[in-house]
MARMARSE-891221 format. One record per atom (N, C-alpha, C): chain; x, y, z; residue number from 1; residue in one letter. Coordinates in nm, 4 decimals, decimal comma. Atoms other than C-alpha are relative to their C-alpha. Example, Ala and Ser with C-alpha at 12.3 -4.5 7.8 and 13.67 -1.06 7.14 Angstrom:
// MARMARSE-891221
{c: A xx: 0,0890 yy: -0,1190 zz: 0,0000 k: 1 r: a}
{c: A xx: 1,2300 yy: -0,4500 zz: 0,7800 k: 1 r: a}
{c: A xx: 0,0900 yy: 0,1200 zz: 0,0000 k: 1 r: a}
{c: A xx: -0,0820 yy: -0,1190 zz: -0,0060 k: 2 r: s}
{c: A xx: 1,3670 yy: -0,1060 zz: 0,7140 k: 2 r: s}
{c: A xx: -0,0770 yy: 0,1090 zz: 0,0730 k: 2 r: s}
//
This chain:
// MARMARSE-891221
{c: A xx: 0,0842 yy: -0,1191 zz: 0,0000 k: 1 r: x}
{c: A xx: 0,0000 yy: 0,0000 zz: 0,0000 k: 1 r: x}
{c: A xx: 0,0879 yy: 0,1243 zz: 0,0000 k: 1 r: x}
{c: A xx: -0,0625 yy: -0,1849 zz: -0,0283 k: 2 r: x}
{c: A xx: 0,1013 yy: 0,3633 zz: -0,0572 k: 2 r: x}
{c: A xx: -0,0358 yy: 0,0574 zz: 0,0778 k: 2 r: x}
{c: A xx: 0,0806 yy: -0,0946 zz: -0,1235 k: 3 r: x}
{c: A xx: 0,0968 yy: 0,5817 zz: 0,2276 k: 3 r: x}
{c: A xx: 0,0285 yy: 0,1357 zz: -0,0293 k: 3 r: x}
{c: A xx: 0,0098 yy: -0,1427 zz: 0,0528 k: 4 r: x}
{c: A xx: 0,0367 yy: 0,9610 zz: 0,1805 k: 4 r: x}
{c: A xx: 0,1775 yy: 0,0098 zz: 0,0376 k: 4 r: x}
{c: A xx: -0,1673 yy: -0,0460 zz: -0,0885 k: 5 r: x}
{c: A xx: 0,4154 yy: 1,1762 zz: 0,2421 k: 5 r: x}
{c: A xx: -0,0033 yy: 0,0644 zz: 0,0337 k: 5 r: x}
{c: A xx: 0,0114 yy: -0,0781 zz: -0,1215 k: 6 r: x}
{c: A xx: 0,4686 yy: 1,3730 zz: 0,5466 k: 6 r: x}
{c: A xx: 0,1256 yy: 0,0414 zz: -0,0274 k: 6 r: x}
{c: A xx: -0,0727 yy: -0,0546 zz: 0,0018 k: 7 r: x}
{c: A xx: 0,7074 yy: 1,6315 zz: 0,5360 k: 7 r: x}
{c: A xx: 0,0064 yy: 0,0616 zz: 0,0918 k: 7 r: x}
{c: A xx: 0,0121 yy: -0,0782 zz: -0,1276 k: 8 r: x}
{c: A xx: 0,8578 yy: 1,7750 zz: 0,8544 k: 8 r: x}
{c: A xx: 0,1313 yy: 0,1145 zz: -0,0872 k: 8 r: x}
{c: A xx: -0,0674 yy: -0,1266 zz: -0,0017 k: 9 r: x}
{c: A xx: 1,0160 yy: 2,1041 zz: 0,8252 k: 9 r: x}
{c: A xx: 0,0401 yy: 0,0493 zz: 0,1718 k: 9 r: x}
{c: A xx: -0,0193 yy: -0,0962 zz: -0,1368 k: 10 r: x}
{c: A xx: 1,2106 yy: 2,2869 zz: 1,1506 k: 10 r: x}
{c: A xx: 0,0940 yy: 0,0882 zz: -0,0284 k: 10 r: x}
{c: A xx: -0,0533 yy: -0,1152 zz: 0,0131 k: 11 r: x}
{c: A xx: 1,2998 yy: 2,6081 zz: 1,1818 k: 11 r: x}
{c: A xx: 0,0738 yy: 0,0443 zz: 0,1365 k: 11 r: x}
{c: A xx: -0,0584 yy: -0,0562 zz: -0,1065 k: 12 r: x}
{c: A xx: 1,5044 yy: 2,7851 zz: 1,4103 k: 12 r: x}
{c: A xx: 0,0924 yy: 0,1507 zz: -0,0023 k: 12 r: x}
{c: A xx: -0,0831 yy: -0,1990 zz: 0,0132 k: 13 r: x}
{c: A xx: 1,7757 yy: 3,1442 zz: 1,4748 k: 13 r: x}
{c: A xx: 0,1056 yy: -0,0781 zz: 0,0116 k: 13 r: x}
{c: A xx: -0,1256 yy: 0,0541 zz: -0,0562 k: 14 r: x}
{c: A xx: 2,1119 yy: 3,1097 zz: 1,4392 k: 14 r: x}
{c: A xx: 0,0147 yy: 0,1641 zz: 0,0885 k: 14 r: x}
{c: A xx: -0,0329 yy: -0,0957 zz: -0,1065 k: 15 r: x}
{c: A xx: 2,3380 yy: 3,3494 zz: 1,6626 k: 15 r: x}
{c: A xx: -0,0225 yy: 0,1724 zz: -0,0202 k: 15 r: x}
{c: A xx: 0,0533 yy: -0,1582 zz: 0,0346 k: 16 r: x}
{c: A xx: 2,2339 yy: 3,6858 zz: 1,4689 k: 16 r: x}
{c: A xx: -0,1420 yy: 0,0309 zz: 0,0260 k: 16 r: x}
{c: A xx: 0,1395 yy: 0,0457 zz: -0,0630 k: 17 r: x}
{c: A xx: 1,8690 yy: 3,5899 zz: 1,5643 k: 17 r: x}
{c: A xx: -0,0613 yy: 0,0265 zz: -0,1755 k: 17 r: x}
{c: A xx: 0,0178 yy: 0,0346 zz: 0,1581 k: 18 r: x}
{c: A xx: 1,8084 yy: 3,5130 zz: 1,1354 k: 18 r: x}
{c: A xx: -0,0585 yy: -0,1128 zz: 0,0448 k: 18 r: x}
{c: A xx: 0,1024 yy: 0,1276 zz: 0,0497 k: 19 r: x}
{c: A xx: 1,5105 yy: 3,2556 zz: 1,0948 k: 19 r: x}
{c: A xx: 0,1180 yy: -0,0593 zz: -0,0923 k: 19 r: x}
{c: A xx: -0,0071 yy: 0,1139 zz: 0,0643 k: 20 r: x}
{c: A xx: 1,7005 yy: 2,9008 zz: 0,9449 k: 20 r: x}
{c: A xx: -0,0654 yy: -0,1056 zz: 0,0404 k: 20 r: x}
{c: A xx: 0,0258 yy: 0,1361 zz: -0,0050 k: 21 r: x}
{c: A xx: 1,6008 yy: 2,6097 zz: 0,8283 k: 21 r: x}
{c: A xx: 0,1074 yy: -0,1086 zz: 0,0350 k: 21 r: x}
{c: A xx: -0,0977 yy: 0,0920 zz: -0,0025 k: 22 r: x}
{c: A xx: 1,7476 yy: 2,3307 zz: 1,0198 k: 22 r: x}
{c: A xx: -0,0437 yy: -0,1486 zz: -0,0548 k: 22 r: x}
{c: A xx: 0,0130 yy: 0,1540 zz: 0,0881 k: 23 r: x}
{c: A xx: 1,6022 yy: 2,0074 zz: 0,8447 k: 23 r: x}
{c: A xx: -0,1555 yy: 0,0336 zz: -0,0344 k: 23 r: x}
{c: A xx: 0,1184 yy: -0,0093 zz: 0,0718 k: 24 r: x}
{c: A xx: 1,3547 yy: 1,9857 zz: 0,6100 k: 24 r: x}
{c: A xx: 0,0211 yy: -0,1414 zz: -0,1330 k: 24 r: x}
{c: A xx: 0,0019 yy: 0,1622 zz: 0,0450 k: 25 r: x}
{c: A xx: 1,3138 yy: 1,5971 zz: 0,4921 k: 25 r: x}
{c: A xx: -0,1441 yy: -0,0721 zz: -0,0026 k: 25 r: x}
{c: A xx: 0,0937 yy: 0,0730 zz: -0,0208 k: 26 r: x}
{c: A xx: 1,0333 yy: 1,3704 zz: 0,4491 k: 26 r: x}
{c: A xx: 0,0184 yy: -0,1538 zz: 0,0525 k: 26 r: x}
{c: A xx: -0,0259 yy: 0,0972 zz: -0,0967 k: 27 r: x}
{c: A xx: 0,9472 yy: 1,1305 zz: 0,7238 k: 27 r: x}
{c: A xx: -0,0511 yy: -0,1055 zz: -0,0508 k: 27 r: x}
{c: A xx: 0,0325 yy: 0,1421 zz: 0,0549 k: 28 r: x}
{c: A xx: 0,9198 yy: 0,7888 zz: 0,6369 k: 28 r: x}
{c: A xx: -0,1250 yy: -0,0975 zz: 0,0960 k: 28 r: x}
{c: A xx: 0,1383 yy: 0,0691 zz: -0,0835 k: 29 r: x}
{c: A xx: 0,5983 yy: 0,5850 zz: 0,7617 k: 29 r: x}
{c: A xx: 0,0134 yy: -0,1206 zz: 0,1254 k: 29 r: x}
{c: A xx: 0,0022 yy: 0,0856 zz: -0,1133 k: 30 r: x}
{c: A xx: 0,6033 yy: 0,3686 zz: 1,0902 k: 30 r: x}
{c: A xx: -0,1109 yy: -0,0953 zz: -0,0329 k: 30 r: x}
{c: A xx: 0,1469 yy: 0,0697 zz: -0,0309 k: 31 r: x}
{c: A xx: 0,3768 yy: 0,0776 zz: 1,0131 k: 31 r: x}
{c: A xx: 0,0300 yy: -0,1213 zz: -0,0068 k: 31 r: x}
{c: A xx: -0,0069 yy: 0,1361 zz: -0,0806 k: 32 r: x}
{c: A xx: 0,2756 yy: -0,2742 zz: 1,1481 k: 32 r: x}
{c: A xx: -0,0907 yy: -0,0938 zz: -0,1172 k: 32 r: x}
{c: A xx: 0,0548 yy: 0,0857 zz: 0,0462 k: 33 r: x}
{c: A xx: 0,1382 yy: -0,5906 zz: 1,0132 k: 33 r: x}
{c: A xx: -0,1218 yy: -0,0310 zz: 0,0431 k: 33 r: x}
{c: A xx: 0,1250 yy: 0,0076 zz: -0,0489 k: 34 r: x}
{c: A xx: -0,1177 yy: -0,5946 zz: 1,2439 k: 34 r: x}
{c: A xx: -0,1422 yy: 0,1188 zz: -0,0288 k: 34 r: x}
{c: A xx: 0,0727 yy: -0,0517 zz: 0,0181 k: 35 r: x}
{c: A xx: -0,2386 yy: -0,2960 zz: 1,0984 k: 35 r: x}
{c: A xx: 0,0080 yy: 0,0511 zz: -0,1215 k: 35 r: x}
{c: A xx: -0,1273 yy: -0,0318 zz: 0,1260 k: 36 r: x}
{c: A xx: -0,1208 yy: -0,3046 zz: 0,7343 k: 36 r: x}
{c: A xx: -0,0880 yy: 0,1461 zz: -0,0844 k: 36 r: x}
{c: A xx: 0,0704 yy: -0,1256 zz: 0,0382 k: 37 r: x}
{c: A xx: -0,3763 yy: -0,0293 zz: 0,5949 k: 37 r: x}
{c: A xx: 0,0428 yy: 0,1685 zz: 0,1121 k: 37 r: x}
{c: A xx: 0,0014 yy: -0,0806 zz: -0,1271 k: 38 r: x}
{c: A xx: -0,2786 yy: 0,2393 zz: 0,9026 k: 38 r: x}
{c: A xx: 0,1611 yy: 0,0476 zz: 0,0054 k: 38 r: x}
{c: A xx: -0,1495 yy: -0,0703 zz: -0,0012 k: 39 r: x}
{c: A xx: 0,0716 yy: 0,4440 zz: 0,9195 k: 39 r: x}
{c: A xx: 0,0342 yy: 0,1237 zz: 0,0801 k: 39 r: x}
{c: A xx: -0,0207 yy: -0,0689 zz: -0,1242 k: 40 r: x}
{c: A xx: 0,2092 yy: 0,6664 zz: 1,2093 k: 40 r: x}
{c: A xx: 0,1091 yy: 0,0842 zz: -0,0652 k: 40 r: x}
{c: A xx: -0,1198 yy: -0,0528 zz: 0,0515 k: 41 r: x}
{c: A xx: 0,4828 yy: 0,9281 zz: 1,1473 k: 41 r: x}
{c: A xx: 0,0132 yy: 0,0946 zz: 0,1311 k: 41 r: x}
{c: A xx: -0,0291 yy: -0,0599 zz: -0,1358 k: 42 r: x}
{c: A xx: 0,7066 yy: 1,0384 zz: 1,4172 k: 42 r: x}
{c: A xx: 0,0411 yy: 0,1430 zz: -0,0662 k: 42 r: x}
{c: A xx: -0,0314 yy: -0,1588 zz: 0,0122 k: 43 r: x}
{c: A xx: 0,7308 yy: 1,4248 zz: 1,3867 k: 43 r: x}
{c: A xx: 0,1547 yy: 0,0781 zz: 0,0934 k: 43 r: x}
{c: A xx: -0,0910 yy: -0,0604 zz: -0,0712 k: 44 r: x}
{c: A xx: 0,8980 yy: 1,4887 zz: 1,6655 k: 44 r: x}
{c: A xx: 0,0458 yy: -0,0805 zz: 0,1285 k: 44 r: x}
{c: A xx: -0,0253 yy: 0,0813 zz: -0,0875 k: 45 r: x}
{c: A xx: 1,0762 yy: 1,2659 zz: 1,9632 k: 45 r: x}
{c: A xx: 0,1446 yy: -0,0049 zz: -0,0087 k: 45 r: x}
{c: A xx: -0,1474 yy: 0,0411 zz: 0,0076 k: 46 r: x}
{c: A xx: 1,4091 yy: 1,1144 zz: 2,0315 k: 46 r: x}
{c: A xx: 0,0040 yy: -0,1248 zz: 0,0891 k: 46 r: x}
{c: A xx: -0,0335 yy: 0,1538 zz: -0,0582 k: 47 r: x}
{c: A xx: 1,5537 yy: 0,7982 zz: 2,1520 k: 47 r: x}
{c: A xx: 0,0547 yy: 0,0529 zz: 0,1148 k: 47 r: x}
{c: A xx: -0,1112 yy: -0,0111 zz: -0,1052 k: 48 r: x}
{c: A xx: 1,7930 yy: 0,9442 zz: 2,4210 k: 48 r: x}
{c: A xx: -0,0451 yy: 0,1412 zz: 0,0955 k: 48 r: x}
{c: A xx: 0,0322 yy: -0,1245 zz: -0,0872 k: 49 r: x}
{c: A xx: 1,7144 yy: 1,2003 zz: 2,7051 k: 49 r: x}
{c: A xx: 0,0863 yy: 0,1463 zz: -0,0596 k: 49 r: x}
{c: A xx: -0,0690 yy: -0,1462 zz: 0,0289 k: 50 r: x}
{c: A xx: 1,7456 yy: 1,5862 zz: 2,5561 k: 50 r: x}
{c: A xx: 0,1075 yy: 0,0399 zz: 0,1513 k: 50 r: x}
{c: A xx: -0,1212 yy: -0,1503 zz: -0,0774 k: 51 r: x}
{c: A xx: 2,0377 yy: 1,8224 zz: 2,7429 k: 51 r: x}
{c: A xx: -0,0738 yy: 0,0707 zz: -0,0205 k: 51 r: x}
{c: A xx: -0,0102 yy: -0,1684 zz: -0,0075 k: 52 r: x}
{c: A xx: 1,9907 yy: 2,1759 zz: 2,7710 k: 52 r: x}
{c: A xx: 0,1102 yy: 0,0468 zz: 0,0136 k: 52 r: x}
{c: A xx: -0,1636 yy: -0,1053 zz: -0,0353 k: 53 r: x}
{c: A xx: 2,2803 yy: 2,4389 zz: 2,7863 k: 53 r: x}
{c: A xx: -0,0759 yy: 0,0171 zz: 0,1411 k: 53 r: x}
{c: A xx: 0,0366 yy: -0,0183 zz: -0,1423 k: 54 r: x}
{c: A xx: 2,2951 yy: 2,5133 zz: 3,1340 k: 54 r: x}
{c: A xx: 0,0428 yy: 0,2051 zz: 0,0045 k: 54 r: x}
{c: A xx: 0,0440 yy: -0,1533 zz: -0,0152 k: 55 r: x}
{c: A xx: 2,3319 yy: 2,8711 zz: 3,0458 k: 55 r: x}
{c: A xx: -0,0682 yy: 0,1273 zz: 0,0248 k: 55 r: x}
{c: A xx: 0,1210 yy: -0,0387 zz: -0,0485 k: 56 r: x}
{c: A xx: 1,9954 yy: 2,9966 zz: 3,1369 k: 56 r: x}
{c: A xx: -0,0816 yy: 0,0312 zz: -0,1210 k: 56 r: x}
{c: A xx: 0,0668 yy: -0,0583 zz: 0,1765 k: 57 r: x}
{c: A xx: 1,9416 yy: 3,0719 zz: 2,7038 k: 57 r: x}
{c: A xx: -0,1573 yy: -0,0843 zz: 0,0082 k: 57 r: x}
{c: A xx: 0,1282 yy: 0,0858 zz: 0,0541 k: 58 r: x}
{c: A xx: 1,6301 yy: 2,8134 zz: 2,6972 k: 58 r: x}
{c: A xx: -0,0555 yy: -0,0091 zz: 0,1531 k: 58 r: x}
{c: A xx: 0,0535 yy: 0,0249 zz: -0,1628 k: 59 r: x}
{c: A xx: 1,4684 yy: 2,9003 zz: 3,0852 k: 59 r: x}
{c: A xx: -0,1542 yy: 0,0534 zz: -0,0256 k: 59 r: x}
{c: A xx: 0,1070 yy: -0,0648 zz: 0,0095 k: 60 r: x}
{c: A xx: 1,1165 yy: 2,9515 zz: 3,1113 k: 60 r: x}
{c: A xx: -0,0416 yy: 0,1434 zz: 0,0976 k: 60 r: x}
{c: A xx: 0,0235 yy: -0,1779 zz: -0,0721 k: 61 r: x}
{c: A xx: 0,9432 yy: 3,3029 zz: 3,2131 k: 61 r: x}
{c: A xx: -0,0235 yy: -0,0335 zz: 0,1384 k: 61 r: x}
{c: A xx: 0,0344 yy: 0,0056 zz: -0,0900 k: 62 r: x}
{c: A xx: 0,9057 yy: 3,3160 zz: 3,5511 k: 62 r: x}
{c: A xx: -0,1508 yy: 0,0122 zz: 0,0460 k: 62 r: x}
{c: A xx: 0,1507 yy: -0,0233 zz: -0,0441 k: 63 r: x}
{c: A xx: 0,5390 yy: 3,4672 zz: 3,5858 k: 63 r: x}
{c: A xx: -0,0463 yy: 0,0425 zz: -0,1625 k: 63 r: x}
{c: A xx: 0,0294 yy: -0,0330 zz: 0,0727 k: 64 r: x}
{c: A xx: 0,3246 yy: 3,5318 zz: 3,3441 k: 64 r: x}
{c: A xx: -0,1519 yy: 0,0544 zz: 0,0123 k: 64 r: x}
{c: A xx: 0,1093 yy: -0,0593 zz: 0,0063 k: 65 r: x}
{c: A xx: 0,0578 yy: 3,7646 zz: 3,2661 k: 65 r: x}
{c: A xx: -0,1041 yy: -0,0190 zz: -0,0586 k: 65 r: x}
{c: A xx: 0,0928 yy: -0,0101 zz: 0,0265 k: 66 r: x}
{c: A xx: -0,2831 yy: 3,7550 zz: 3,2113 k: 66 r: x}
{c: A xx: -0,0546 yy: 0,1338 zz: -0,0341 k: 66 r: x}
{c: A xx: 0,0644 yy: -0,1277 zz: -0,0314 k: 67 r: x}
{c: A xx: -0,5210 yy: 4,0391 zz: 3,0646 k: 67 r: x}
{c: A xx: -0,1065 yy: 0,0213 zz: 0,0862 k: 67 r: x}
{c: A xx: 0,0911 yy: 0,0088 zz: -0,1216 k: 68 r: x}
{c: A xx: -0,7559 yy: 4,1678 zz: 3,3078 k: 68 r: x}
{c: A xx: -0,0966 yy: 0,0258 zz: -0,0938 k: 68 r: x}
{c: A xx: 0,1179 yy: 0,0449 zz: 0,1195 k: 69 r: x}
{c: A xx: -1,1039 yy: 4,0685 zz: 3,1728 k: 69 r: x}
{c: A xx: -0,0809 yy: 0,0731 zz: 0,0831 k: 69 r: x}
{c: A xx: 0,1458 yy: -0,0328 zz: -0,0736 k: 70 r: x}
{c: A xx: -1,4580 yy: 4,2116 zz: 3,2484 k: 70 r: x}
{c: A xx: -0,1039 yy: -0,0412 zz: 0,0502 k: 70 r: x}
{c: A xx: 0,0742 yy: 0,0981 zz: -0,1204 k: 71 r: x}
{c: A xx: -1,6522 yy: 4,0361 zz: 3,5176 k: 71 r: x}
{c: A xx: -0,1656 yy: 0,0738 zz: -0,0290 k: 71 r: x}
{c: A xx: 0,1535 yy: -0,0490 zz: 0,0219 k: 72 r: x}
{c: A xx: -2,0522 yy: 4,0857 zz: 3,5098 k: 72 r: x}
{c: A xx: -0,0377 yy: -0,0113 zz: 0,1620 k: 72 r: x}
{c: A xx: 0,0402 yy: 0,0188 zz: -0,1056 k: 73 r: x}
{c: A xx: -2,1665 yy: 4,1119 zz: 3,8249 k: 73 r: x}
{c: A xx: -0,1697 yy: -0,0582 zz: 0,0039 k: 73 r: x}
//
């Protein structure tokens, strides 16, 4: 069977903060015998526990704001 093709694209900055493309490939289909019509495509994952820089570059915001909304009494 033919299965449709999924194309992942990711983008990212290099150090001038310039939008690149860092891979842009088409993902190949994950599929079983038990389900031979049916095909999965991993987008995004990894086999091995991500790092981080321990630099603080990728830290989340501390608080974050809400707008203040209008209540009905």
């Amino acid at each position: 069977m033919e299965h449709m093709k999924v194309r992942r694209v990711v983008t990212g900055h290099d150090f001038q903060g310039k939008a690149r493309v860092v891979d842009d490939r088409d993902v190949e289909p994950i599929t079983s015998g038990l389900m031979p019509d049916c095909a999965a495509y991993r987008l995004w994952g990894r086999d091995e526990r991500p790092t981080l820089p321990d630099d603080a570059r990728h830290t989340a915001p501390r608080h974050t704001t809400r707008p203040e909304t209008d209540r009905v009494s």
